[in-house]
N, C-alpha and C positions, 0 to 999 in steps of 0.2 A: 504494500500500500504506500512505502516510502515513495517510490515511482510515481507515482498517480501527479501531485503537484506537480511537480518539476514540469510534466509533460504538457499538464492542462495551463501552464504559461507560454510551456514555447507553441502550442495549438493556438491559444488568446495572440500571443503575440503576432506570432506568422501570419493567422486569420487576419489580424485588423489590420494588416500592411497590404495584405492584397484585398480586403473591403475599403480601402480608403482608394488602391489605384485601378481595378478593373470595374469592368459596366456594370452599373445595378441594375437599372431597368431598360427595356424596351418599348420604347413608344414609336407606334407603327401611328400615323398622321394619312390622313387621305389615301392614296392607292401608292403613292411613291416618295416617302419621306420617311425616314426611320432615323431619329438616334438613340445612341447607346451611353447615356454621361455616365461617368463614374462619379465617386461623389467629389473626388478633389476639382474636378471639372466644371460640376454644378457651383461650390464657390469659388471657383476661380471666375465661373460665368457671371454669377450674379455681383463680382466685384467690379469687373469691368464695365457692365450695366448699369453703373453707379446706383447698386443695390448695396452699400456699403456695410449697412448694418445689420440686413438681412444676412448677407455674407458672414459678418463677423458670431452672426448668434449662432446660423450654423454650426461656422468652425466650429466654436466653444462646445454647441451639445453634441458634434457627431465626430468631433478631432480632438480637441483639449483636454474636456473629461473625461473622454473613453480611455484616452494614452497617459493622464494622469493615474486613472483608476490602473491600469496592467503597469506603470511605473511602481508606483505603489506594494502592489500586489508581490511584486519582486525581493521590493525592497524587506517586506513584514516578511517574506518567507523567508530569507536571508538570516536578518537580525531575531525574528522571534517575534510571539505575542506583547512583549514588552517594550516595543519601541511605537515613537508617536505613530507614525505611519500607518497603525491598526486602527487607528483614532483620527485620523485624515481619512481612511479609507470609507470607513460609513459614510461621512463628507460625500466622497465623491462617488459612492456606488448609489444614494438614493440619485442623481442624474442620468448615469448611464443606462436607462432604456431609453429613455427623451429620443435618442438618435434613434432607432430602431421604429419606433411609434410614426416619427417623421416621416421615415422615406414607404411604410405604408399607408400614411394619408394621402403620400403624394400616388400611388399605384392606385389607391381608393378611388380617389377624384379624377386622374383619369382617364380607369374604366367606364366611372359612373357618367360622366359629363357627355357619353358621346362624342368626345372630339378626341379619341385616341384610343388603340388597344394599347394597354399595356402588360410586361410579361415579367418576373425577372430573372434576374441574370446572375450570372456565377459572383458579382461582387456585395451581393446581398448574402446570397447564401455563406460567405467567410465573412463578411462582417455579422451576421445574426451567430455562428459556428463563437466568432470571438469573445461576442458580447455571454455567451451562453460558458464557453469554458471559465471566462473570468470571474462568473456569477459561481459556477463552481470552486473555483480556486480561493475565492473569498468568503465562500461559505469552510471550506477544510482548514484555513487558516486563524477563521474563527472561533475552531472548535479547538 
């Protein structure tokens, strides 16, 4: 059971490097438009769109806290139950599904709007993989 941790960081970790740079969703537009953003794409997009602060809230709930949270997570299994890092961690694990809930509102809306299929994509499935091992790793680290 020693194994178990160690692994379900480098899974969170590896996971949320490739949920941050490959496609999340599919959105298929009229008979011949299709993109595929990933999510560093989507706020890179919506920074250039002088969506500035939309951009920046993004980063923060689907970039900052998530890589805060598996920094963390590193660091408590490292040093032990005993250092502040288990005490930051609650901190920043009640944010970390924020990002997750997000990018299914957006597949929500959409489907539902009529103006797009949408599908997803392998960059969802390792970021949801991420957010999922860290949820575990923080629950073993707790105990």
């Amino acid at each position: 059971m020693s194994f178990l941790l160690p692994l379900l960081l480098a899974i969170s970790s590896f996971s949320f490097a490739l949920g941050l740079t490959l496609p999340l969703v599919s959105l298929d537009r009229l008979l011949f438009f299709t993109e595929t953003p990933s999510l560093m794409s989507i706020i890179f997009g919506l920074w250039y769109d002088h969506e500035k602060l939309l951009a920046v809230i993004v980063c923060a709930f689907s970039v900052v806290f998530p890589a805060v949270k598996i920094l963390l997570l590193h660091i408590a299994a490292f040093r032990g139950k005993r250092s502040r890092s288990v005490i930051l961690l609650g901190l920043a694990s009640k944010w970390s599904m924020m990002d997750v809930l997000l990018v299914a509102l957006v597949v929500f809306s959409a489907k539902t709007s009529g103006l797009a299929e949408a599908s997803a994509l392998p960059g969802l499935w390792f970021y949801g993989t991420a957010t999922t091992a860290s949820v575990l790793a923080s629950v073993m680290i707790k105990k």
